[in-house]
N, C-alpha and C positions, 0 to 999 in steps of 0.2 A: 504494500500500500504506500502510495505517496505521500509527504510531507504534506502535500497541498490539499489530499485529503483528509489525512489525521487533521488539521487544524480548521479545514470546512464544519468536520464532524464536533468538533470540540467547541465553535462555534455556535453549531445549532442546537446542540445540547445543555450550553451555557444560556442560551435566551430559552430556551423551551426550561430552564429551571428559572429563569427567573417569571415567566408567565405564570409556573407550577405554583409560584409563592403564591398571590393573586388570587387561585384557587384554593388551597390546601394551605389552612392554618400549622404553619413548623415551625411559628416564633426564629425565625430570619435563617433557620438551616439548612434552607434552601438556595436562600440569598447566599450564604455563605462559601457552600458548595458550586452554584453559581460564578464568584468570584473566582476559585481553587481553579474550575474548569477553564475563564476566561485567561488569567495566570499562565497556567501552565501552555495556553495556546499561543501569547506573547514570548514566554521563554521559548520554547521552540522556533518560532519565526526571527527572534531574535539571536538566535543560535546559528539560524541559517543565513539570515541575511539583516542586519541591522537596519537599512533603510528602509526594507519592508515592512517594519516594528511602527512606522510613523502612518505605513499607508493603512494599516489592519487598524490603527489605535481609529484615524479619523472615518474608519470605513463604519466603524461599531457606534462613535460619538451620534451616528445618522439614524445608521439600520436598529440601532436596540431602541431608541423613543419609539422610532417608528412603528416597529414591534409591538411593544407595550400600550402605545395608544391604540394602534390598530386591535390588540385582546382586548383590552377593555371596554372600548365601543363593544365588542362582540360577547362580551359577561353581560354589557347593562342588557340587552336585548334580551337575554336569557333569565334573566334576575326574577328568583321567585323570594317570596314575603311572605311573612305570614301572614300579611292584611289578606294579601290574593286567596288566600287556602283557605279562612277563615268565615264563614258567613255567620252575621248577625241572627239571632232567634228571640224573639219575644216570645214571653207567656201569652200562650192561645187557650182559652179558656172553653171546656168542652161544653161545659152549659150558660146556660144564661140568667142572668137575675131574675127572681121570684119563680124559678121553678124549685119542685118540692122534692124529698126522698124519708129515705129510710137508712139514720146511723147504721153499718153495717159492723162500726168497730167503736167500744168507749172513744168519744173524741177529748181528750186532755190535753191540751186541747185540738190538738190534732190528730184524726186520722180517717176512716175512707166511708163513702157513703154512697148509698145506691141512689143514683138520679137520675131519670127516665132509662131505666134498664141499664145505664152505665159506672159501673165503678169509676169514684173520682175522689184522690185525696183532696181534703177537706181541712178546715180549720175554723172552731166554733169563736163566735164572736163574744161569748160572754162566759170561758172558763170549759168546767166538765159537761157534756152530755152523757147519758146512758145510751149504752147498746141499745137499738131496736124503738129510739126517739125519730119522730117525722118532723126532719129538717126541712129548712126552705134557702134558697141560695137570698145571699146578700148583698155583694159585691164579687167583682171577679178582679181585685187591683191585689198587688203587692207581688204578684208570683204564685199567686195564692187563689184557691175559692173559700171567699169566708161561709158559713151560715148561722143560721139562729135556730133555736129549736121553735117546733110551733107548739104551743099549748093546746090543749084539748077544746077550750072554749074560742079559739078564734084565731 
């Protein structure tokens, strides 16, 4: 193999670690390997031919921004978020105010009740109910369905 490709190759392996940083969090040991790579490809050219050493130095001063801007435009494009992944959900409330059930569990004050044939956790608006009390819904705010018990007289 040729000199001119050993230091081609060392070349494109020294930018392609340093785009790798960019991606792959290595806290700079990438970077640094990176540098080791670029190094060792100016020792060589410098080995060979000193004058070369100035032309490889201002060839890289070009070609590695250019590199590195040209990934990064091509990350932003790619760029996922957690905003993007994430969708918003509000409490949707299966029933609707003043319709009636049947505590299915002591509510203490929380827990489930039968309303128009649906099980629905629940939460009484004024402490304990007993099991097997004809609730009424009250509110559907907080994340919650509140209810009330209904009394026998009204």
């Amino acid at each position: 193999m040729s000199i001119v490709m050993i230091i081609i190759i060392l070349q494109i392996v020294g930018t392609v670690l340093i785009l790798a940083e960019l991606i792959i969090p290595s806290f700079g040991f990438l970077t640094m390997t990176a540098i080791a790579v670029f190094g060792t490809s100016y020792y060589i050219v410098f080995k060979e031919s000193p004058n070369s050493l100035v032309f490889l130095v201002i060839l890289n001063l070009f070609l590695i921004p250019a590199t590195l801007i040209f990934g990064v435009k091509k990350l932003r494009k790619t760029k996922i978020s957690l905003e993007d992944a994430v969708e918003s959900v509000g409490f949707v409330a299966q029933v609707k105010i003043n319709e009636s059930g049947i505590a299915i569990t002591d509510l203490r004050p929380a827990g489930t009740a039968n309303i128009n044939g649906k099980n629905v956790d629940v939460y009484s608006d004024s402490g304990y109910i007993l099991k097997g009390t004809k609730v009424r819904v009250v509110s559907t705010e907080n994340a919650g369905v509140k209810v009330a018990a209904i009394s026998e007289t009204g």
